[in-house]
C-alpha positions as CSV (number, residue, x, y, z in Angstrom):
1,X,16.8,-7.3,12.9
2,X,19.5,-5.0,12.9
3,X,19.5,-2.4,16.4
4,X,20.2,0.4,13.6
5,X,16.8,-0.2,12.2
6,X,14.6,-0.4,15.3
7,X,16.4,2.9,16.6
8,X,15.7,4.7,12.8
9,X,12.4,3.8,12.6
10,X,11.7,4.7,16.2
11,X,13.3,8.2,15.6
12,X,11.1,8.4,12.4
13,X,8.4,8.2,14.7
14,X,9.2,10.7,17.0
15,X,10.4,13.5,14.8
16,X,6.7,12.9,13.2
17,X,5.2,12.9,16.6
18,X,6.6,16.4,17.3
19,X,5.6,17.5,13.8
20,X,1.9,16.8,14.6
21,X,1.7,18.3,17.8
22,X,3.4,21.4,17.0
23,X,1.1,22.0,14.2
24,X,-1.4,22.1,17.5
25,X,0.0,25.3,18.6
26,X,-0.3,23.4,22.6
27,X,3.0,23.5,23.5
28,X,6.0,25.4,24.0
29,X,9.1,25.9,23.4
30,X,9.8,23.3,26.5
31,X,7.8,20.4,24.8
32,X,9.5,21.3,21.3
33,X,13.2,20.9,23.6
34,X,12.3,17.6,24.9
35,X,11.1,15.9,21.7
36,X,13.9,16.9,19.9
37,X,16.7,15.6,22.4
38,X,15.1,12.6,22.3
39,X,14.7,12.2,19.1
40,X,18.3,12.5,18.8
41,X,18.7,10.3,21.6
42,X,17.6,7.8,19.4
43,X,18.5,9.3,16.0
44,X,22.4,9.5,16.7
45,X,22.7,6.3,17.2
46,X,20.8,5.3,14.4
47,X,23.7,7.0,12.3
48,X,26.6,5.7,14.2
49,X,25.1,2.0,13.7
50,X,23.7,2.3,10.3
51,X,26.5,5.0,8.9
52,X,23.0,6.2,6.7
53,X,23.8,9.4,5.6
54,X,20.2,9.8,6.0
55,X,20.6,8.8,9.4
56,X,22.3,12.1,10.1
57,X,20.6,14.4,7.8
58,X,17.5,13.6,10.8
59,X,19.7,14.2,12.9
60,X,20.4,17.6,11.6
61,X,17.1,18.7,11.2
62,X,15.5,17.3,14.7
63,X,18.5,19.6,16.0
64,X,17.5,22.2,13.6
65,X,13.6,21.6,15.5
66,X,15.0,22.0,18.6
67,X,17.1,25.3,18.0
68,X,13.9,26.9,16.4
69,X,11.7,25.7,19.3
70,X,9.9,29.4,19.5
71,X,8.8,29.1,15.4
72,X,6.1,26.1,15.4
73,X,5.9,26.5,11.7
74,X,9.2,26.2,11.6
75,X,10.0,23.1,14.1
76,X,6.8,21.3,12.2
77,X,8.4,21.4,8.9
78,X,11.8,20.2,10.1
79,X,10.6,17.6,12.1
80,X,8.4,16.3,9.1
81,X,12.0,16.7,7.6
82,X,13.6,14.6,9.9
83,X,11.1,12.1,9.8
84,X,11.5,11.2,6.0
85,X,15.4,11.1,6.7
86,X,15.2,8.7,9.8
87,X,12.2,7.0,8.1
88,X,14.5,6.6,4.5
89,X,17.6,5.4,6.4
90,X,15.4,2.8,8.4
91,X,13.8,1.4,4.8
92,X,17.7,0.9,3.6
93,X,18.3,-1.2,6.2
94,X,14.7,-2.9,6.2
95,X,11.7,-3.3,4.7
96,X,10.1,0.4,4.0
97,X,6.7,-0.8,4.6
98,X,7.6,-2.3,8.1
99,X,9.7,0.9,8.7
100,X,6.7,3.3,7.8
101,X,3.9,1.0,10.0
102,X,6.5,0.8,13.0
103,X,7.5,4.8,12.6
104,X,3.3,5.2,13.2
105,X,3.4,2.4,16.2
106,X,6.0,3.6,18.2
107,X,6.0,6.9,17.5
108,X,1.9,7.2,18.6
109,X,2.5,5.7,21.8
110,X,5.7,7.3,22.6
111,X,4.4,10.6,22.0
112,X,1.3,9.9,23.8
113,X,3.5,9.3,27.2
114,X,5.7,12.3,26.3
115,X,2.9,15.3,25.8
116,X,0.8,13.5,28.8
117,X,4.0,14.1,31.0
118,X,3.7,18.1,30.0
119,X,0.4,17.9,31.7
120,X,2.4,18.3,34.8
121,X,3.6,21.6,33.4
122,X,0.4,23.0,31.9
123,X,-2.3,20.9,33.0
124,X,-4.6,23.1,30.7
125,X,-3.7,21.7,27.8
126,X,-6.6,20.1,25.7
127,X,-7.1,16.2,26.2
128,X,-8.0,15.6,22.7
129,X,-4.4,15.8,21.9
130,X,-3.9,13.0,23.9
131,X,-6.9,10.8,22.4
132,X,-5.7,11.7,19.2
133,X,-2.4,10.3,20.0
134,X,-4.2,7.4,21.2
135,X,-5.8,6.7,18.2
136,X,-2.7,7.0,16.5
137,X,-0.7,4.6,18.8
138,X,-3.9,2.0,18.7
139,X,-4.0,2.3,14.7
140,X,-0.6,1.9,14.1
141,X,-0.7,-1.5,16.6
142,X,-3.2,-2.5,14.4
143,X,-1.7,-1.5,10.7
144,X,1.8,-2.4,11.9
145,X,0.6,-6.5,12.9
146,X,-1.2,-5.9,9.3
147,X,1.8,-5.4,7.3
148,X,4.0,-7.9,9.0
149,X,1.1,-10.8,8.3
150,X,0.8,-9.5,4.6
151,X,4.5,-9.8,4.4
152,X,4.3,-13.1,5.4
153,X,4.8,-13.6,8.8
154,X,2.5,-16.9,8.7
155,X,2.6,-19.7,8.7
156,X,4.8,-19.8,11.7
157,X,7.9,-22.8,11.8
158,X,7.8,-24.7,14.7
159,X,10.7,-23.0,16.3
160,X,8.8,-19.6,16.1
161,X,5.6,-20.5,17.9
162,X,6.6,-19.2,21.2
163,X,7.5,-15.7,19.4
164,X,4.8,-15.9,17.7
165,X,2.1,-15.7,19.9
166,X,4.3,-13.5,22.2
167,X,4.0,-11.1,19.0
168,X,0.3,-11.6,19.0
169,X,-0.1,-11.2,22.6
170,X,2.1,-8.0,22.7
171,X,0.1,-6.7,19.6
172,X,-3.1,-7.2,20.8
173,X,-2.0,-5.9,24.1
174,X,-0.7,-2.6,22.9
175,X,-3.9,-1.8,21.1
176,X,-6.1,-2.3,24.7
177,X,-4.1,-0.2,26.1
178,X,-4.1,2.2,24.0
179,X,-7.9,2.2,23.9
180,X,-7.9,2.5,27.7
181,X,-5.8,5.6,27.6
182,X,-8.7,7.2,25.4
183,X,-11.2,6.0,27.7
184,X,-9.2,6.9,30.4
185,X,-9.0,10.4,29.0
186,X,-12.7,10.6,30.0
187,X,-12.5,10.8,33.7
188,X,-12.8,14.6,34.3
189,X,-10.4,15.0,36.9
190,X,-6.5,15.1,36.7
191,X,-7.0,11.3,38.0
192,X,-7.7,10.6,33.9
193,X,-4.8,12.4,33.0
194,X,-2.5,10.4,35.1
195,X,-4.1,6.9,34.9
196,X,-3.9,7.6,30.6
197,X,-0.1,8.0,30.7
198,X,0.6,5.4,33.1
199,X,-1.4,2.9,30.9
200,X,1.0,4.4,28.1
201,X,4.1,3.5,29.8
202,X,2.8,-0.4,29.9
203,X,1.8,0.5,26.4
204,X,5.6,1.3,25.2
205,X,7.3,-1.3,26.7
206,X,4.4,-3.8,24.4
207,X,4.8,-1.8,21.6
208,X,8.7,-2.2,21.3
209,X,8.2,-6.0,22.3
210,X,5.5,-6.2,19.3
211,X,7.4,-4.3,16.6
212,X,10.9,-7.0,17.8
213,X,9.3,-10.1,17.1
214,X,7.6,-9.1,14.4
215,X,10.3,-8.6,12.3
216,X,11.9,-11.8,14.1
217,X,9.2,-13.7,12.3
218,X,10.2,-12.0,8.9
């Protein structure tokens, strides 16, 4: 698996992530900021790697996001843009199926750690965000482990069974955990809050592990 396609179909992912929650109307112009730089963090090296033309055209509109950060309607639409772009340039260099289920996985989860980190900065904000992200992170776990079986990552050679079951361990894992950060999400106190975005940290570092070795099996 090339790195350009892991870091297009992660940026796919996260300019959809931003799209969603700032069709909320939770957040402000800070959140807007922070998703966009690092969806570029991700997205311009993407480009460089891949040399996708569509690489950069997600670039340009996460940027474009970013600058408009005080228009929601605005930053929604362009970073719905740039998730077709990053999510088009990761299908050229992959399969598009495996680029739109892994756009959902990592994208859920990393959003999920992102907007429970702006907690700290307006703990008001409404917790069902969060679960909804949750469910999102736990259903694209789940629909991503889908596609690569349907695409044929069984039966496994016997040189990939020690990836193998380190895919469906990290699979599996990501999905608990993201189902503990929605229950998580119950505890009334601020406790919840913190608890749900530490078990998405654990739940990131699974989910990249997952989305690696399945495509290793392909």
């Amino acid at each position: 698996m090339e790195p350009s396609y892991l870091l297009a179909t992660w940026s796919a992912g996260l300019a959809a992530g931003l799209a969603l929650v700032s069709s909320w109307r939770i957040v402000g112009p800070g959140y807007t900021w922070l998703a966009s730089v690092v969806t570029l963090v991700f997205g311009i090296p993407a480009g460089v790697a891949a040399g996708s033309p569509w690489a950069w055209v997600g670039c340009a509109l996460a940027l474009t996001a970013g600058a408009m950060a005080r228009r929601p309607v605005v930053v929604g639409v362009a970073a719905a843009l740039a998730a077709g772009g990053f999510a088009i340039a990761a299908g050229l260099d992959g399969l598009p199926v495996l680029a739109a289920s892994g756009a959902v996985f990592l994208g859920g989860v990393t959003s999920e750690m992102m907007l429970g980190h702006w907690y700290l900065v307006d703990p008001r904000l409404p917790r069902s965000a969060l679960r909804t992200l949750a469910v999102v992170g736990g259903g694209g776990a789940i629909l991503d482990a889908i596609a690569v079986v349907i695409l044929g990552a069984f039966p496994w050679a016997s040189d990939d069974l020690v990836i193998g079951w380190a895919w469906v361990a990290l699979s599996a894992t990501s999905a608990l955990l993201m189902v503990a950060v929605f229950f998580a999400l119950r505890e009334r106190g601020y406790s919840g809050v913190m608890a749900a975005t530490g078990l998405s940290y654990l739940a990131l570092l699974t989910a990249v592990g997952a989305v690696v070795l399945g495509r290793m099996l392909l």
